[in-house]
DRENVEX-268700 format. One line per field, with one value per residue (C-alpha): residue in one letter; x, y, z. Coordinates in steps of 0.001 Angstrom, whole numbers, m for minus. Layout:
zagu: (a ...)
u: (X ...)
v: (Y ...)
w: (Z ...)
//
This chain:
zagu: (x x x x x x x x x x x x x x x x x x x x x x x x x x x x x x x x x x x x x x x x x x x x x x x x x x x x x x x x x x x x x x x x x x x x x x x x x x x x x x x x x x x x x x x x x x x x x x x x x x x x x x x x x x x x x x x x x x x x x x x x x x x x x x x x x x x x x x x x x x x x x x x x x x x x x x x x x x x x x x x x x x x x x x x x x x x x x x x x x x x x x x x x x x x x x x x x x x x x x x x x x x x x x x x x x x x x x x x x x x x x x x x x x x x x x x x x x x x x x x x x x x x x x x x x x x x x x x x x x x x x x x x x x x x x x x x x x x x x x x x x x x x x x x x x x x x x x x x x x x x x x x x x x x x x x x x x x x x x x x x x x x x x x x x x x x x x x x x x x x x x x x x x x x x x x x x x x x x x x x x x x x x x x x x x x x x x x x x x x x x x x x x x x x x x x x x x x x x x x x x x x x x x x x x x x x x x x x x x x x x x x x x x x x x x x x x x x x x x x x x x x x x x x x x x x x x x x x x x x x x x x x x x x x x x x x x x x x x x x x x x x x x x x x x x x x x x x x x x x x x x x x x x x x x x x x x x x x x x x x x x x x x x x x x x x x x x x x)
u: (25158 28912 28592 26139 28860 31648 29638 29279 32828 33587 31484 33018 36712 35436 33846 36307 37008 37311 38764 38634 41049 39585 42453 40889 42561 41211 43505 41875 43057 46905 47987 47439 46926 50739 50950 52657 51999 49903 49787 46535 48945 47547 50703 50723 46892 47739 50914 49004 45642 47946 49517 46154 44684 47801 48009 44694 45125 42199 42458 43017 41096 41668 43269 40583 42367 41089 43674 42291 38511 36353 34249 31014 30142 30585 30946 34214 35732 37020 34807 32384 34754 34705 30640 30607 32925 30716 27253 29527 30274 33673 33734 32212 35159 35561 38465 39617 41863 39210 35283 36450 37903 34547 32979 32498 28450 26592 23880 25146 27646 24694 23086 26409 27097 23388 22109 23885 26548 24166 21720 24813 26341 29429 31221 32599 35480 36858 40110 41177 37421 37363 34312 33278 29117 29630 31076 28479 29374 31361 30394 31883 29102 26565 28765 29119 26188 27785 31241 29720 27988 31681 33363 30420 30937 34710 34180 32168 34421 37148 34877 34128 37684 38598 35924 36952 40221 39850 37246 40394 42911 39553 39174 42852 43330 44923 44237 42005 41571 42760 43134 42797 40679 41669 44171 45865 48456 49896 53189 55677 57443 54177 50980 48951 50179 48460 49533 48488 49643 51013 50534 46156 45327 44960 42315 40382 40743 39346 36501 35306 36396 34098 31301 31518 31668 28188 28994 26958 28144 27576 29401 32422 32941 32276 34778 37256 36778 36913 40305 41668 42163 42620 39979 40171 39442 42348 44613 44002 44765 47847 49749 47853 47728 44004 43386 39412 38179 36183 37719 35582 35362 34950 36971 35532 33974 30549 28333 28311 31879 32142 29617 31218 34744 32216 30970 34277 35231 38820 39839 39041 41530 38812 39483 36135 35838 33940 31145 29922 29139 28812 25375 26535 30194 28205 27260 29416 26398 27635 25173 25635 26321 24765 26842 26860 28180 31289 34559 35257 38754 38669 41714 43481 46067 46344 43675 43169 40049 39897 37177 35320 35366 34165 31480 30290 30359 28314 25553 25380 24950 22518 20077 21554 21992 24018 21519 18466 17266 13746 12967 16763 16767 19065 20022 19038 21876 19677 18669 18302 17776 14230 10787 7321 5256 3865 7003 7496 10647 10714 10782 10980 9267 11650 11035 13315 16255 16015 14466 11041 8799 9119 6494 5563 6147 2944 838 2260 1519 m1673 m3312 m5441 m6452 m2990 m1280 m1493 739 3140 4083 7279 9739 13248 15341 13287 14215 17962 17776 15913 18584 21180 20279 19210 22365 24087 22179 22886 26078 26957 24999 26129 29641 31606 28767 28913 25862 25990 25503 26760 25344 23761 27206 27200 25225 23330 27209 28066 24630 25841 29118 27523 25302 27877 30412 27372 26628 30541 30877 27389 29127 32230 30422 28750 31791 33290 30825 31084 34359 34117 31287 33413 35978 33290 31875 35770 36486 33136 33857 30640 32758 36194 39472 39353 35858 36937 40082 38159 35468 37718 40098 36535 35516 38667 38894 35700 36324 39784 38157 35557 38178 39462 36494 35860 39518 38341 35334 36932 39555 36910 34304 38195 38163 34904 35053 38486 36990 33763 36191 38122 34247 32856 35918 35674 31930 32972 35278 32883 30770 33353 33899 29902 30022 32850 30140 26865 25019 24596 27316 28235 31487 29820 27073 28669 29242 25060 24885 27662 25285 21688 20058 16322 14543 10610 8823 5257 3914 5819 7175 10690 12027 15373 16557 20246 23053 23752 21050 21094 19523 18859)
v: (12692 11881 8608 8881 10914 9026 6073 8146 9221 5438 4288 7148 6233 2535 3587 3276 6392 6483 9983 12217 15612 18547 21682 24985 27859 30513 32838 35843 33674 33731 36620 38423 42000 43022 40758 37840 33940 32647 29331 28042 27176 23659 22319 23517 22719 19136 18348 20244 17584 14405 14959 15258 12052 10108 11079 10116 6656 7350 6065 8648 7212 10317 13959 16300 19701 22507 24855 27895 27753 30336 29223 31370 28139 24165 24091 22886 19333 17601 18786 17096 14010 13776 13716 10714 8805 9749 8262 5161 5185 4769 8147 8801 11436 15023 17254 20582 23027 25701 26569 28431 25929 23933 27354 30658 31037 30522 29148 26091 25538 25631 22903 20623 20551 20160 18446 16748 15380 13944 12541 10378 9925 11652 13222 16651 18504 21582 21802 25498 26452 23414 22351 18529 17777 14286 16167 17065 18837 20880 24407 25407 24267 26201 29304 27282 29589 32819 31618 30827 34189 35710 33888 35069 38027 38069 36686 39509 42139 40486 40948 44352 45154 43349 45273 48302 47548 46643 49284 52070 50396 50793 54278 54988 53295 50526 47232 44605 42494 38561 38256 41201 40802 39764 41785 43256 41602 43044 44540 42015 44847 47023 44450 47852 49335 47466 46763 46049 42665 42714 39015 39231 43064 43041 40477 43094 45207 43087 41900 45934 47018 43492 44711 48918 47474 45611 42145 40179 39046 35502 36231 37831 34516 32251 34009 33771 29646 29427 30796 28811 31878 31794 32150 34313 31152 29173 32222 32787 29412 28911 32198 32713 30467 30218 26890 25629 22636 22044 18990 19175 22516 23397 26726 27706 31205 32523 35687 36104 35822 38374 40957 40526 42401 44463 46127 45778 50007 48516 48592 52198 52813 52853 50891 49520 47676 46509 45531 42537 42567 39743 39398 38966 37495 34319 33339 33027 34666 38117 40503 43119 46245 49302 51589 54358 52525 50502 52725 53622 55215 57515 57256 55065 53230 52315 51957 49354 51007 54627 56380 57244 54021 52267 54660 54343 50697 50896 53091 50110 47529 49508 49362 46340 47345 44560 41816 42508 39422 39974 36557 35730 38189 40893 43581 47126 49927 52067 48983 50197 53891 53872 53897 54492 57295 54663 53640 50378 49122 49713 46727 46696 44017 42203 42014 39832 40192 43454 46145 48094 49387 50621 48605 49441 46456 46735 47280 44110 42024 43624 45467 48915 48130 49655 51437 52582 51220 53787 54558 55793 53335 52237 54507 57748 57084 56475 59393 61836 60730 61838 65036 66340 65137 66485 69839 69991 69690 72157 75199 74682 73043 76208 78344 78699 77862 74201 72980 70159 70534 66903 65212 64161 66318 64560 63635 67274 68089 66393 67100 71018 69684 68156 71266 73411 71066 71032 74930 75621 72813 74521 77903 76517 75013 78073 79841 77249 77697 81509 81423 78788 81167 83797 81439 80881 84339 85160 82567 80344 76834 75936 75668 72206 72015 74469 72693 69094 70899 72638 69723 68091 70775 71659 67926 68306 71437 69983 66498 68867 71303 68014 66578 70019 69788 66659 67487 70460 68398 66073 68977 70426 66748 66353 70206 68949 65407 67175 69552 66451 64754 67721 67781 64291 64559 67930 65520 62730 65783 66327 62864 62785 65196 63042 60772 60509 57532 54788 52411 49289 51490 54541 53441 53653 57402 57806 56470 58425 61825 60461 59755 58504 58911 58903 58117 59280 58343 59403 62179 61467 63698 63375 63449 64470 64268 67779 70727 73469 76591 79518)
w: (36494 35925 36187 32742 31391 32291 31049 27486 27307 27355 25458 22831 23420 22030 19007 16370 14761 10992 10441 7356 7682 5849 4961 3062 2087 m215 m1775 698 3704 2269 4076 6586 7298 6890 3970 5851 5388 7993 9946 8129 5051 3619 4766 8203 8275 7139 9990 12696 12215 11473 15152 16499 14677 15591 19334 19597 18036 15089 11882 9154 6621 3717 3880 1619 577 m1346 m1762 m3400 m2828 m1142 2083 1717 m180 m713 m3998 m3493 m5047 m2112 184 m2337 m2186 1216 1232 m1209 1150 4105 2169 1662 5439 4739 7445 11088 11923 10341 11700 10835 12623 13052 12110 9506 7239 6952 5567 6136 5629 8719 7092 5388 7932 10529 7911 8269 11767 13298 10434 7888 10098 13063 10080 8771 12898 12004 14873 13996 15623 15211 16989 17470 18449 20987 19131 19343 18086 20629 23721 25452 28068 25590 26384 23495 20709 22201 20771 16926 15952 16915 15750 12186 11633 12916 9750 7576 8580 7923 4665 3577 5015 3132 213 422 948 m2469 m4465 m2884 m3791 m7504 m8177 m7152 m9465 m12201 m11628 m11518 m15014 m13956 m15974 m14156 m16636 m16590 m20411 m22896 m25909 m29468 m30965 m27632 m25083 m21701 m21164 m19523 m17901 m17129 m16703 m16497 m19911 m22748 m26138 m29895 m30695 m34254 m34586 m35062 m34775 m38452 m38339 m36418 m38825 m41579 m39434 m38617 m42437 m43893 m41889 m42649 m46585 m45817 m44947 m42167 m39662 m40545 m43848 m41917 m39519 m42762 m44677 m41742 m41474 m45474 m44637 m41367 m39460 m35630 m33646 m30246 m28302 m29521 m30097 m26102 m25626 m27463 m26294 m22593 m19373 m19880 m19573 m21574 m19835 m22545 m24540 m27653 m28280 m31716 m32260 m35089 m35803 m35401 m35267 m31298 m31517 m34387 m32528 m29281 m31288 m33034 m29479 m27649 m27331 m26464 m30106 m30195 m27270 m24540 m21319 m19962 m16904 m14045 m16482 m14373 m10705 m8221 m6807 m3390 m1501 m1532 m5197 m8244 m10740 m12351 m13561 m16203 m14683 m16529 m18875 m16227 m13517 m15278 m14924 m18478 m19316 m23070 m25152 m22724 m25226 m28621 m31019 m33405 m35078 m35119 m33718 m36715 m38139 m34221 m34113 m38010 m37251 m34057 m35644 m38388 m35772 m33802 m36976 m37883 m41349 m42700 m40760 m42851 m44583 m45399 m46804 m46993 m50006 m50888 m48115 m49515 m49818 m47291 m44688 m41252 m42172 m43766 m42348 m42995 m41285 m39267 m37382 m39409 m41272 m44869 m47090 m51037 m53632 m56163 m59666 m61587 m58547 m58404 m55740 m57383 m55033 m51487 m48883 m45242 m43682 m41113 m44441 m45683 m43049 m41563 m44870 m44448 m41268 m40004 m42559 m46573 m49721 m50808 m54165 m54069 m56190 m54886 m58062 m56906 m52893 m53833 m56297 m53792 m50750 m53037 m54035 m50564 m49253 m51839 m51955 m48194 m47745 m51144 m49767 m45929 m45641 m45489 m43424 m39963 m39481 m39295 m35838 m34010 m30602 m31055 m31144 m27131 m26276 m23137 m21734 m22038 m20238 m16783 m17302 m16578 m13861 m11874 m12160 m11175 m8148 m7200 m7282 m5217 m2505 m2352 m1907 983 2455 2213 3962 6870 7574 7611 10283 12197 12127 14066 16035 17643 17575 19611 21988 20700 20060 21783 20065 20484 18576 15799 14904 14704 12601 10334 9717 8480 6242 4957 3794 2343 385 m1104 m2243 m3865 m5757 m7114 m8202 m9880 m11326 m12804 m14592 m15958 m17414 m18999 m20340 m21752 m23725 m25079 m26372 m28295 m28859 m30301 m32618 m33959 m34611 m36107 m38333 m39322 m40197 m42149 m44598 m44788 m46337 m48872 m49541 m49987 m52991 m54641 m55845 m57770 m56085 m52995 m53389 m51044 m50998 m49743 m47798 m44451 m44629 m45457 m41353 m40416 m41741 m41453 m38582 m40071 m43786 m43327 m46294 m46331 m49923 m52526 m49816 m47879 m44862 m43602 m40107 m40558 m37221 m37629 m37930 m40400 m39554 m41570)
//
């Protein structure tokens, strides 16, 4: 028997060895646990492998380094390089300093070593591991398996502890964020404190003021190109360290670019983040995280957009007032507010360019069969609209009987529930820790046992008092953030009885009031955002 392998081991010392050197190092594997620079630096990587090569008496045919790239996959560029060379054969030979730097997921790494490699007869060797695929009496790469699950695991520890790790600077305020959007820039002296940058926050403001007037959003990114104004793209590019790798990029603008500022809460001074999610350590997909899970932060810095306007804006897009092209005809003053009794959108006929009739779209399309025409005519709509809103707001504006309660109403509504689970939790707590007070005093637990228990409950009874603390502070903020709305809605009122009809001027403050007009016939009811009672 070692004859045969001192017969192999020759016959392996004649083979000449065509060796490619493979270095990894992601930015995870940088430092170390006290934050110092370890050994597997590229450089060290490179100098440690070139000594083994040369004392060997290989031939180093090509040193393949990628410095920055993760190991839960092989997505990488040189380690794609280094592939190519091997289906050319310019390669039998792969060496790194450890398992580790081929890849961290068990499962493709499993697929290289006991597949890919002996398919093409390349020898593999890591050196730190004392793994070698062509030793075979190597105990050693019976344990690759185990050693690759090991470095899977590690890499998803390491993940965890980075997600752990961002979503506390998320939920202490801090900024996460790479790049900021359009119209803000980071602090040089305080990367977390964020700030309106003079230079385009007025184009902001034009694009959110266009679109409250009535303009589409098409007609808001046409009318920007008409007048050569910077893009968020290029502006990013020009004044960041983002880098596009797209050559031939056309930065022009366009209506997902336009919606995208239209939705951003940013440039009403909220700080959202965490909005996209990994699917796992090992793939690069994000998925869109749902609004109750991303860490948002109210009133967190400056506002471009005040509130009022954001939220006027947002009720416009959510019907998608200024969208309507029915035909690619005119857009109707009330668009996005109007149905039939049905459920269906409200359309109107044209007669010479101008709006007549009011039409249930179903009944349009499908006839009898699903709905009735309706004779109510576009002037009496506008006209009734008008005078109940009018009417409304003249006999209740100064009673105090107008109620609110619908303004966020549902956030308020868990606000309560949590406080009310908090304060039944710290009751019980509290009732632990008296009886483990009796239970020492009546000789029922030892000292030792009481102290361990109370140190536990007394840290859970303080992390609940400051969750409580917390909530309180926030139900305190929506009570003053629902005065200030109820306030603002009270002078859209007044500004309401300043004029006589539905202007493009005007129309925005209709969606900031009413919620839905039914029309059934020549009938209309109207679903108003605040109720009146008496």
């Amino acid at each position: 028997m070692k004859e045969l392998y001192d017969s192999y081991f020759n016959v392996l010392n004649e083979i000449i060895w065509r060796v490619a050197i493979y270095v990894r190092l992601s930015r995870e594997d940088e430092k170390d646990e006290k934050g110092n620079g370890q050994s597997e630096s590229i450089e060290n990587q490179i100098n440690f492998l070139r000594k083994v090569v040369e004392n060997k008496g290989w031939i180093l045919v090509d040193i393949y380094k990628d410095d920055g790239y993760t190991g839960t996959n092989f997505d990488r560029p040189d380690f794609q390089r280094m592939k190519e060379d091997i289906e050319k054969g310019k390669i039998n030979l792969v060496i790194t300093k450890d398992l580790s730097r081929l890849g961290r997921d068990y499962i493709e790494t499993g697929n290289y070593i006991e597949r890919y490699f002996p398919s093409k007869n390349v020898r593999y060797i890591a050196v730190n591991d004392n793994i070698d695929t062509f030793d075979k009496k190597n105990s050693n790469n019976d344990m690759t398996p185990f050693k690759s699950v090991i470095n899977d695991m590690y890499a998803k520890d390491i993940s965890n502890k980075v997600r752990t790790a961002i979503f506390t600077k998320a939920i202490d305020g801090e900024c996460i964020k790479s790049f900021l959007p359009y119209g803000y820039k980071k602090d040089v002296n305080d990367k977390n404190n964020i700030l309106i940058d003079e230079n385009v926050a007025d184009i902001v403001k034009l694009i959110f003021n266009l679109y409250k007037q009535g303009k589409g959003k098409k007609q808001i990114a046409d009318y920007l190109n008409e007048r050569n104004i910077i893009t968020p793209l290029k502006y990013k590019n020009e004044n960041t360290n983002y880098y596009n790798p797209n050559k031939n990029f056309t930065y022009k603008w366009n209506q997902t670019v336009i919606s995208k500022i239209l939705r951003d809460r940013i440039y009403a001074g909220d700080l959202v983040q965490l909005k996209y999610t990994k699917v796992n350590y090992k793939v690069k997909k994000t998925v869109k995280v749902s609004e109750k899970e991303q860490i948002i932060i109210k009133n967190h810095h400056p506002a471009i957009i005040d509130r009022n306007t954001f939220e006027t804006v947002q009720e416009m897009l959510d019907k998608k007032a200024n969208e309507w092209n029915f035909y690619n005809r005119k857009r109707h003053l009330l668009t996005g507010l109007v149905f039939c009794k049905c459920g269906s959108r409200i359309t109107y006929n044209l007669n010479h360019g101008k709006f007549s009739r009011c039409v249930c779209a179903s009944y349009k399309k499908y006839g009898n069969a699903y709905c009735s025409s309706i004779h109510l005519h576009e002037e009496e709509l506008i006209q009734k609209v008008t005078e109940s809103l009018r009417n409304n707001i003249e006999k209740y504006l100064h009673m105090s009987d107008l109620d609110f309660s619908k303004l966020n109403k549902s956030e308020s509504e868990d606000s309560k529930k949590d406080i009310l689970f908090l304060e039944k939790k710290e009751e019980s707590i509290s009732k632990i820790i008296s009886n483990l007070y009796e239970d020492k005093v009546n000789g029922i637990i030892s000292l030792d046992t009481f102290s361990e228990l109370m140190k536990k409950y007394e840290k859970q009874k303080k992390e609940c008092m400051d969750n409580l603390e917390v909530l309180h502070k926030k139900k305190e903020n929506m009570r003053v953030e629902k005065n200030i709305e109820t306030d603002s809605i009270k002078e859209i009122m007044k500004q309401v009885l300043s004029f006589n009809e539905i202007t493009d001027d005007n129309r925005s403050l209709i969606f900031k009031l009413i919620d839905k007009i039914i029309i059934d016939d020549r009938n209309i009811s109207i679903k108003y955002k605040f109720n009146i009672s008496g």
